[in-house]
C-alpha positions as MATLAB code, in Angstrom:
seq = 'XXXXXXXXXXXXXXXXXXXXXXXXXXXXXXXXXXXXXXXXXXXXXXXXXXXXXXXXXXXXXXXXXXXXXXXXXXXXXXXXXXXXXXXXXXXXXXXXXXXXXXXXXXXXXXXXXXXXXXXXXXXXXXXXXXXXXXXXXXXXXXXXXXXXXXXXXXXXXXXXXXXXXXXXXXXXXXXXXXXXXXXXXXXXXXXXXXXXXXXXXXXXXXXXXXXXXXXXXXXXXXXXXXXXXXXXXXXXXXXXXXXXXXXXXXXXXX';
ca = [
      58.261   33.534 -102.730;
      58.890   36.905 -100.969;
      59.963   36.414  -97.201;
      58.293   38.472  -94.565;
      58.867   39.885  -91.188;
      56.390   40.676  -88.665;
      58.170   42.728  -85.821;
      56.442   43.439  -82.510;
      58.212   46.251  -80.770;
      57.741   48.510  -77.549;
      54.507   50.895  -78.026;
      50.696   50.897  -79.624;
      49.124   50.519  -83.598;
      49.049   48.387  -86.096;
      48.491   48.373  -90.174;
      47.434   45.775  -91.516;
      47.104   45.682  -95.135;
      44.111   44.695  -97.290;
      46.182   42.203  -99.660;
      44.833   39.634 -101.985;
      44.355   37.960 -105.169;
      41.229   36.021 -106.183;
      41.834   32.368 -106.480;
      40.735   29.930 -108.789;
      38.977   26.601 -107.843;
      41.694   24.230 -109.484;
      44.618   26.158 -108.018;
      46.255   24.503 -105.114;
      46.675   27.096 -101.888;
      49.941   28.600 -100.846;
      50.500   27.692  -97.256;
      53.007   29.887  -95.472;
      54.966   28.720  -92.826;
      55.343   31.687  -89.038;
      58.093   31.375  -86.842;
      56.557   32.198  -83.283;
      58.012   32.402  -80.202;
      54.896   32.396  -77.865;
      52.951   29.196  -76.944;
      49.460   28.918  -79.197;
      47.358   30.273  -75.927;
      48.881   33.548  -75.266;
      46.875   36.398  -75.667;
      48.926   38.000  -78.639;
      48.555   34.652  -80.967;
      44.568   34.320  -80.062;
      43.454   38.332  -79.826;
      45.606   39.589  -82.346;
      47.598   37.313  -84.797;
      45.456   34.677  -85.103;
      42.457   36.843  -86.324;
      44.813   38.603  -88.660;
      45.767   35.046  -90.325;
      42.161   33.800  -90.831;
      41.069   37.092  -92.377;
      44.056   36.983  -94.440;
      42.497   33.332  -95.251;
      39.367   35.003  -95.806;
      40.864   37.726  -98.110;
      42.135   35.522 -100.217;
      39.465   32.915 -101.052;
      41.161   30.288  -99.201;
      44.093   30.640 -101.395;
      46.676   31.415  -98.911;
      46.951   29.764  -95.462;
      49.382   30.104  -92.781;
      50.967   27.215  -90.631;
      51.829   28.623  -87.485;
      54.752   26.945  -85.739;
      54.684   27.902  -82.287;
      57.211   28.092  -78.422;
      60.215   28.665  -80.980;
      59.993   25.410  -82.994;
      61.139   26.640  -85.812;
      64.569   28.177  -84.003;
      65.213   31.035  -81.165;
      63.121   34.111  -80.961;
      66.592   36.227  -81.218;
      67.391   34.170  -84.700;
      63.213   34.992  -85.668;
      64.590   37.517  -88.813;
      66.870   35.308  -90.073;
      64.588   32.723  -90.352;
      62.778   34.398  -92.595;
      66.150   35.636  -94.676;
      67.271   32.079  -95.129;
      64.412   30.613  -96.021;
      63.577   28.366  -92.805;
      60.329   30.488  -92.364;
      57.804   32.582  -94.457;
      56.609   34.716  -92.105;
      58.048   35.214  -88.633;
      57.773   37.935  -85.076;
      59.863   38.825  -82.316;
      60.167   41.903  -80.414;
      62.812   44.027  -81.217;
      64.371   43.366  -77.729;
      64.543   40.120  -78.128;
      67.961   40.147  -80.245;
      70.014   42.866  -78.420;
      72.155   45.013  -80.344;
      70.416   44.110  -83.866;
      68.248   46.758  -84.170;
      70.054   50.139  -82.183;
      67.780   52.587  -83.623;
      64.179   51.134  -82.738;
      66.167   49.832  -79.077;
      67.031   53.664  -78.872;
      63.430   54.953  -79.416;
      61.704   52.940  -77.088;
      64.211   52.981  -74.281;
      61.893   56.036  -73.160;
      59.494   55.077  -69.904;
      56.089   55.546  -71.370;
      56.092   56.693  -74.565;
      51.989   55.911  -75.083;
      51.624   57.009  -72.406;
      52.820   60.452  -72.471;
      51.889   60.724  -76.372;
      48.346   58.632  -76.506;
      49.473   57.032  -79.673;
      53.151   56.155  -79.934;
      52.943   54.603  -83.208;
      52.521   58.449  -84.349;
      55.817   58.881  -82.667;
      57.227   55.795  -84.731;
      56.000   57.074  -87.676;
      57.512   60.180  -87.598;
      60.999   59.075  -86.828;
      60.144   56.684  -89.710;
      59.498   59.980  -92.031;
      62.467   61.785  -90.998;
      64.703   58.571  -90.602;
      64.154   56.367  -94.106;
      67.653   54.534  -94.035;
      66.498   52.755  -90.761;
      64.341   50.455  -92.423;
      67.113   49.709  -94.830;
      69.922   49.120  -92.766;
      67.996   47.346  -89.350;
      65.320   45.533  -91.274;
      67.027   44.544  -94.698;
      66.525   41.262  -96.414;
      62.570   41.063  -95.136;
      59.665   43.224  -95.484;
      58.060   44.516  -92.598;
      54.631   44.050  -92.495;
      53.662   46.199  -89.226;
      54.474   46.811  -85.813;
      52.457   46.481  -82.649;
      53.360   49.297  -80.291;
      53.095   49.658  -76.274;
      54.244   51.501  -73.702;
      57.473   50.645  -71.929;
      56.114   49.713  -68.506;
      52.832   48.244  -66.956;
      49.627   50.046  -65.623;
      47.918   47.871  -63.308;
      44.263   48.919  -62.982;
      42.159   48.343  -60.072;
      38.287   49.047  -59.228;
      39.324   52.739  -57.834;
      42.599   53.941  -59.351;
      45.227   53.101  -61.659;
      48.627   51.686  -60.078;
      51.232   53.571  -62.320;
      54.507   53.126  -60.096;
      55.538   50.610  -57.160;
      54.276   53.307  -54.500;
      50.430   53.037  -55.820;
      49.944   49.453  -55.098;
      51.730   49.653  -51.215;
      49.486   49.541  -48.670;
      46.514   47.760  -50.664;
      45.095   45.373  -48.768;
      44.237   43.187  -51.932;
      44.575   39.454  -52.747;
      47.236   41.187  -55.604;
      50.624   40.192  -56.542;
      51.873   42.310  -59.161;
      55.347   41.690  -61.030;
      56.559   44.946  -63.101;
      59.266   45.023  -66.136;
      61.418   47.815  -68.066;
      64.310   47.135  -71.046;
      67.142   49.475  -71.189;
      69.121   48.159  -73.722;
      70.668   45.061  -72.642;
      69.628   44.934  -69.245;
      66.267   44.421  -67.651;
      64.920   45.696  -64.052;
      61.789   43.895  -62.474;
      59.886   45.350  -59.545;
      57.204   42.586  -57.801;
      54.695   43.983  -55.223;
      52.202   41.257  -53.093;
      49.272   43.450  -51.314;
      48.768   42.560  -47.669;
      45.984   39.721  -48.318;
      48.396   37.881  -50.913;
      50.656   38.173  -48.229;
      48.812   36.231  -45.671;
      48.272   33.588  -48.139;
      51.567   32.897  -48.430;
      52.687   35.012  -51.314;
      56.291   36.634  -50.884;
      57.593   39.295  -53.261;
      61.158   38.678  -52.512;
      60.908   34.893  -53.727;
      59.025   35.244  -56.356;
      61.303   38.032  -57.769;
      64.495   35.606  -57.477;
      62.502   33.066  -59.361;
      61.695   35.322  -61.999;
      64.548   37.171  -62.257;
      66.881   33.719  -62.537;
      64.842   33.403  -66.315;
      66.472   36.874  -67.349;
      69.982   35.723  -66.289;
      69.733   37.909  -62.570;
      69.008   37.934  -59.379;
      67.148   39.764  -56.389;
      65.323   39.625  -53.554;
      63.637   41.581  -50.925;
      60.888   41.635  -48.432;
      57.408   39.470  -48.531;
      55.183   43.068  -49.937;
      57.844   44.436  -52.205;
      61.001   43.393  -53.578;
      62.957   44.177  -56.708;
      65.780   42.502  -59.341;
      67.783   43.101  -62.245;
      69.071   40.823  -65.489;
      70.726   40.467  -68.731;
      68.923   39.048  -70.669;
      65.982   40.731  -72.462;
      64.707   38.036  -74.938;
      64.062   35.841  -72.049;
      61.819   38.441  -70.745;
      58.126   37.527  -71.908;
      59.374   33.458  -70.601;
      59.852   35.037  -67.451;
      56.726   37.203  -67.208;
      54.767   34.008  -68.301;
      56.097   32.726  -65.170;
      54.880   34.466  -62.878;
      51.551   32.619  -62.356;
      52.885   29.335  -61.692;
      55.474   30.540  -59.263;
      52.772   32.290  -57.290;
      50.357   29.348  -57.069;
      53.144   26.768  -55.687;
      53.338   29.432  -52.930;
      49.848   29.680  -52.280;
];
């Protein structure tokens, strides 16, 4: 059986391919085991992934189902390719960041702030290097075939009823029950930024412990004051953990 890689890097598209044979009714289906790293409720397994599995499903008659195996059960997100190379795995995804050093080229690419953002679609921008770069696929993604890549910008936009909050200085000053908690990758090292608006505040929020908390998951530390504080760590793959965080830390404050 063919192994497969499904990669989930730092910008915005997706192809997925119509695929699949008709099935018989005596024939018994194939069930295809995907390494994930996420828990079963986050947002990429159930408004993304998911849907593309049962329509796959669909596709195929029923001939081909997928067993998802999900919060790294199947081994650690940085080990998610070679899964699928040795066999442990049919299918599996992982962000590129999540093994550093393994894949220079795409790391490269999408170490620029914004790229969506500054080109509306930055899987055009992917695709291009793609076109003018063909041994990259060979030499970063070899053993596997990648089935697509989900793109986004490097960076979060916050939005809010008035105005989007772009950079730390946007949300200062809001007097909003808000705590927002900001992330970049720059290779191997990760910076956070975490901003409480004045009403979180008087609830009991603080930015500078809740960045130390989250920051300790990326192998860092920080601190600051209660409406702004900021961190740095070393550890990229542990960076969606720590994100996932973020809401439990702020509710044992509250």
């Amino acid at each position: 059986m063919k192994r497969t890689l499904l990669t989930l890097t730092l910008a915005a598209a997706l192809c997925l391919p119509a695929l699949f044979a008709q099935k018989s009714a005596a024939e018994e289906p194939i069930v295809l085991t995907f390494n994930l790293g996420m828990p079963p409720i986050h947002q990429r397994w159930v408004n993304a992934i998911k849907p593309w599995c049962d329509e796959l499903e669909k596709r195929s008659n029923g001939r081909i189902k997928i067993e998802p195996y999900f919060a790294n059960a199947l081994g650690k997100r940085s080990d998610a390719m070679d899964s699928v190379r040795t066999g442990i795995a049919d299918l599996a995804e992982a962000p590129f960041s999540s093994n550093p050093g393994a894949f220079p080229f795409h790391s490269q690419i999408f170490s620029a702030a914004n790229p969506s953002m500054a080109l509306g679609n930055a899987y055009e921008m992917l695709s291009d290097f793609y076109k003018a770069h063909p041994e990259v696929l060979k030499k970063e993604i070899k053993g596997v075939k990648l089935m697509f890549i989900h793109a986004y910008p490097v960076g979060d936009c916050v939005m809010t009823k008035s105005a989007p909050i772009l950079k730390l200085d946007d949300i200062k000053g809001k007097k909003d029950n808000m705590v927002a908690v900001l992330s970049a990758v720059n290779g191997d090292k990760v910076s956070l930024l975490c901003v409480c608006g004045a009403e979180a505040v008087k609830k009991g929020a603080h930015a500078g412990k809740i960045i130390k908390e989250v920051a300790k998951i990326v192998g860092g530390g920080g601190g600051g004051r209660p409406d702004s504080a900021t961190a740095g760590g070393k550890n990229p793959a542990k960076l969606e953990e720590a994100l996932e965080a973020v809401n439990n830390i702020v509710d044992a404050m509250l």
